[in-house]
N, C-alpha and C positions, 0 to 999 in steps of 0.2 A: 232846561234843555239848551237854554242859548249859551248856559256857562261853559257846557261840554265843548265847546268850539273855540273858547278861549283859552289864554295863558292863566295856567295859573297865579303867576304874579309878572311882572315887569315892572321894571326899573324905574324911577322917578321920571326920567326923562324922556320915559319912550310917549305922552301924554303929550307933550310940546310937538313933537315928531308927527305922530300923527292924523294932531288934528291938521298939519301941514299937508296929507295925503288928502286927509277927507276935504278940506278946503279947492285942492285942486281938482279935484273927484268932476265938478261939471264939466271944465275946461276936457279934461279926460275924456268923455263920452260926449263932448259936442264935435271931438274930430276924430273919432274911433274906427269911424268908418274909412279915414282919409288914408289912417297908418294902412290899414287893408288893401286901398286899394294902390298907394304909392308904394310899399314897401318900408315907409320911413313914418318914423311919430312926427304929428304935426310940428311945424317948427315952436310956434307959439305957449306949446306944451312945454316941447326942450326949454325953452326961452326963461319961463313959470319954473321948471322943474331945478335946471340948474340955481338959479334968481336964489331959489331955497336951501340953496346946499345939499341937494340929493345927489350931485355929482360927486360930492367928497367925503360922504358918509364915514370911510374906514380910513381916511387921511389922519397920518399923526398932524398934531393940532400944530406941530412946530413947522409943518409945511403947508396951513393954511387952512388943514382938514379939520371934521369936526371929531374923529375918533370916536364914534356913537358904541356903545356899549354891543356888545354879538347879541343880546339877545333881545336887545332895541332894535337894532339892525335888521333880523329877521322878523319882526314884528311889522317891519315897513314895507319889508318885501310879500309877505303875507296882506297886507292889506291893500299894496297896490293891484297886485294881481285878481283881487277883486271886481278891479275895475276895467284893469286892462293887461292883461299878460305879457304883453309883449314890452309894456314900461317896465312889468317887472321884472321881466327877464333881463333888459339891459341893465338896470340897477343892480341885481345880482352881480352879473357881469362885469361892472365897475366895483361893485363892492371886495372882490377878489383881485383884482387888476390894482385899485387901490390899495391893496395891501403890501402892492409889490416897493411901496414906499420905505416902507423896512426891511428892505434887502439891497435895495439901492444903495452908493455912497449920499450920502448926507446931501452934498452940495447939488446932487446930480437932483434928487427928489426935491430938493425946493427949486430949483430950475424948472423943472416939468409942472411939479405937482401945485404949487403957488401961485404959479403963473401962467392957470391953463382955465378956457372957460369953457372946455365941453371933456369930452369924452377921454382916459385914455385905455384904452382897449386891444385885442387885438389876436393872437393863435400863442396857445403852447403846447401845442405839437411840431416838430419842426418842419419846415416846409422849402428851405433855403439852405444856402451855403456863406460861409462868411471866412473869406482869407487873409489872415493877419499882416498889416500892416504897418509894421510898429506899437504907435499909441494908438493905431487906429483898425478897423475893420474894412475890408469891403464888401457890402451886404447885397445878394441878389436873390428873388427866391417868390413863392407862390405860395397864399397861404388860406385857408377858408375859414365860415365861422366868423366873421368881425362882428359880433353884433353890436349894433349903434355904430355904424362905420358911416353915416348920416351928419352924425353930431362929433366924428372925436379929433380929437388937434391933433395927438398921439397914436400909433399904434406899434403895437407890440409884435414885433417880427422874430420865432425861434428858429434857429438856423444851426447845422453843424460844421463848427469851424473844419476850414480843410486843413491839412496836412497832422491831423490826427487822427487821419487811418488807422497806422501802427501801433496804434494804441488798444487796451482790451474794451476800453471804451469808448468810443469818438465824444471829445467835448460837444455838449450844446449850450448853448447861449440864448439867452432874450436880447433880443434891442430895442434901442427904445429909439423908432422915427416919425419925425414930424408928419402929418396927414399928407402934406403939401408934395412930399417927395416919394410919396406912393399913387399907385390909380385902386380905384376899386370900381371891378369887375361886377356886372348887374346878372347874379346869379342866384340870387333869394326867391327863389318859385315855390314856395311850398305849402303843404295843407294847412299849417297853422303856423301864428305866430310870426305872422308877417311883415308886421310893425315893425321888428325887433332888425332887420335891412340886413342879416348877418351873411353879406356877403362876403366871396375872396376877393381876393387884394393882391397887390404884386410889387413890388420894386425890381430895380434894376442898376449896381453900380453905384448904390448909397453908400459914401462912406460915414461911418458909426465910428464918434469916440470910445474908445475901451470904457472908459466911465458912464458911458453909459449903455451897457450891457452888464447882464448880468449869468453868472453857471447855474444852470437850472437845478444841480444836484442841489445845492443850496437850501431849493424850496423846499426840499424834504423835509428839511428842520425846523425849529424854530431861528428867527432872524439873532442875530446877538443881540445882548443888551446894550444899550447906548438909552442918554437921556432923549432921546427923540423919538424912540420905538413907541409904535401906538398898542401894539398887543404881541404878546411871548408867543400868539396861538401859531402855526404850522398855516402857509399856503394854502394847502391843497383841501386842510378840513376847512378853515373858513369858507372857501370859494364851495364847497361842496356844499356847505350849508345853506347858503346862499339860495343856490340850486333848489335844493329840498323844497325854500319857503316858497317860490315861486310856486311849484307843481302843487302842492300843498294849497296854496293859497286859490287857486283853480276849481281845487274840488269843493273848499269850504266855500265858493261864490253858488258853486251849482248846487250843492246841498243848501242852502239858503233860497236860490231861486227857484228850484222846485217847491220847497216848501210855501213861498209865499205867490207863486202863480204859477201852480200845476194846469198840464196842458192835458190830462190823461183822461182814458176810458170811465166815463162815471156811474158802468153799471155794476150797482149795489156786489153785485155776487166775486167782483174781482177786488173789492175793498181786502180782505184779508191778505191779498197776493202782493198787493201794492203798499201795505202796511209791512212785510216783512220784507217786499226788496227794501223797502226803504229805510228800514232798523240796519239792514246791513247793510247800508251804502253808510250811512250813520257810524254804524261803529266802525269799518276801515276807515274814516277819517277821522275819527277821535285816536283812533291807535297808531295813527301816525304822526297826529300831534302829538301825542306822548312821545313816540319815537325822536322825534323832531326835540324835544323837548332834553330830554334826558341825553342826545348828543351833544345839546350845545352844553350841558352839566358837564359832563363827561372834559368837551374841550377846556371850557372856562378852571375848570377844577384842579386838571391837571397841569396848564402853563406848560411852562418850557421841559416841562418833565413827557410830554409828548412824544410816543413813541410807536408799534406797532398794534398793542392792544387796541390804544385807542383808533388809531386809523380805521383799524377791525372793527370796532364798533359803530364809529362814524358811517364805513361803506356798508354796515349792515342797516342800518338805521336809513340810506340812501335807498336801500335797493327795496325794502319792504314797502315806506313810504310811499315810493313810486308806485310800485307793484297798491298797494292799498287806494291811492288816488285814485289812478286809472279803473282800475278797478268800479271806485264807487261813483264817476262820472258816467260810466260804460252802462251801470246800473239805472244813474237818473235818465241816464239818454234814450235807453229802451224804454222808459215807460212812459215819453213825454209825448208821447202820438206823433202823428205825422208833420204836426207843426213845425216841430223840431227840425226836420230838414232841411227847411229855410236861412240862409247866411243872416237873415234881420233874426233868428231865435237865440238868445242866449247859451241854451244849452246846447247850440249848433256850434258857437266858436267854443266851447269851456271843452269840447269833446273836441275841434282841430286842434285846437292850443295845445291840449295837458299830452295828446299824443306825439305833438311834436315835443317839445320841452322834457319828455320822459329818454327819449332817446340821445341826452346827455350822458359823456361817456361814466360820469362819476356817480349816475342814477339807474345804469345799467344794471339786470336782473343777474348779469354774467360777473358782477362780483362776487355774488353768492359763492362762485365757483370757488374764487382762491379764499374765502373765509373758507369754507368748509374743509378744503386741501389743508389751510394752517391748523387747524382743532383739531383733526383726526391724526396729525403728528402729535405726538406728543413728547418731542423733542423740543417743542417749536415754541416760543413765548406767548403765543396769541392762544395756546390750549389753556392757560392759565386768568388768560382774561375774562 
């Protein structure tokens, strides 16, 4: 049974990686409480966590990063979440932001990325305005969402350049600005997951070199090839993935903690009721490890030949998962008694957590919608995927 929960294989190197989580695993839950109640992971955590290079997981190695394999990668972010969601969530977080390294100019990414000892993070929805200044930008603007805006040196500001109204499509851009020249806003109030500080943020009258900004259309694709690229994979499925293992990694803590210190009814006559919620809490989280599994196949497989089928696969694989997690938390939560209600119950934060972290736009059940719209054309490339 405990194999059902694992990978079926991983990479040489994800063994070094991990026992790096499990190593930091006390430190983790001696301040768990503190992320809760501050809004922000302990420092001493950060301090441990980055120390380890889990700040630069998906960095190409030519800018300091360590380019951990995707499906090491999500193996890290599944096991932290184990312990604490809301580290894993920032990690995610970084693990897609890190990516943004091969789409950068060259010189720009080892300026940041080499020489950065926390966070770089930040919004890619745009939230700002940025008016061309020559070589330069002037950025102003309002943005939500920073998770780990705690720890980052960086954050990532997307803004639509002005005086491309007239266009069929207004340019948008990312920038990339130092912590120092932003404020962030204390607006992180929520049910779960509140370690993760993902507060808005604001500047005002930043000027941004053009180099370091980047056109978001870009991220659609895969990065070019150049000898410094760390992976051919697409933006949007990395960071998605990312996503996935967190919520994922939620449910396989609470299907293990139920299992090893159930809090439920122990008269005899509801034994067969609580044996089959809990086969099917069971198996939505095995089938979404699969799911989970078989996307990052799909990515890895395809490289730079990445295109809409796959997207389509990826957000279907997002949304079931989800849907599958919550789902089988929803299940362990109802049958752990009234214990459970309590903030010191485990399956008290695995049920705030996984429902906040679900409502990530890229984990959303409303993808379904445009898969479905794409298949039922059958004009459309993605009926053929």
């Amino acid at each position: 049974m405990k194999n059902l929960m694992q990978w079926n294989s991983l990479p040489s190197e994800s063994n070094e990686w991990l026992e790096k989580v499990r190593a930091l695993n006390p430190l983790i839950v001696q301040h768990r409480d503190y992320s809760e109640q501050t809004n922000a992971t302990h420092k001493d955590v950060m301090s441990r966590f980055f120390k380890d290079g889990f700040g630069r997981t998906s960095v190409s190695r030519a800018f300091g990063g360590s380019q951990v394999d995707i499906q090491t990668t999500s193996a890290l972010v599944l096991e932290f979440a184990r312990y604490d969601a809301s580290l894993s969530w920032q990690l995610a977080v970084q693990v897609a932001m890190g990516r943004l390294s091969d789409y950068l100019p060259e010189a720009t990414s080892e300026a940041i990325y080499n020489h950065c000892d926390g966070f770089v993070i930040g919004a890619i929805h745009s939230g700002g305005e940025a008016l061309p200044m020559g070589d330069d930008y002037l950025l102003s603007g309002k943005w939500a969402f920073a998770s780990g805006s705690a720890h980052a040196d960086w954050l990532v500001c997307t803004a639509t350049v002005k005086g491309t109204e007239n266009n069929t499509t207004p340019e948008v851009r990312m920038f990339f600005v130092p912590a120092s020249q932003c404020t962030v806003l204390p607006t992180w109030d929520t049910l779960g997951m509140r370690g993760t500080g993902s507060h808005h943020f604001q500047c005002s009258n930043v000027i941004v070199h053009k180099s370091y900004s980047l056109d978001v259309e870009t991220l659609k694709k895969s990065p070019e090839a150049r000898s410094s690229r760390a992976y051919a994979t697409g933006y949007y499925e990395f960071g998605t993935l990312a996503a996935m293992s967190t919520v994922l990694g939620v449910a396989r803590a609470a299907v293990d903690h139920f299992r090893n210190d159930r809090a439920v009814n122990t008269d005899p006559g509801l034994e067969g009721v609580i044996f089959e919620k809990t086969g099917r809490a069971i198996s939505s989280v095995h089938t979404a490890q699969l799911l989970l599994e078989d996307a990052i196949h799909q990515v890895i497989s395809r490289g730079e030949t990445i295109g809409e089928p796959v997207s389509a696969r990826v957000g279907l694989a997002a949304s079931v998962l989800t849907e599958n997690s919550v789902n089988a938390v929803n299940q362990l939560y109802s049958m752990a008694g009234s214990k459970a209600v309590y903030k010191s119950h485990f399956l008290e934060r695995c049920f705030r957590d996984i429902h906040t972290g679900s409502k990530h736009f890229t984990l959303s059940p409303l993808n379904l919608h445009g898969i479905g719209k794409y298949y039922l054309d059958k004009t459309n490339v993605l009926a053929a995927a």
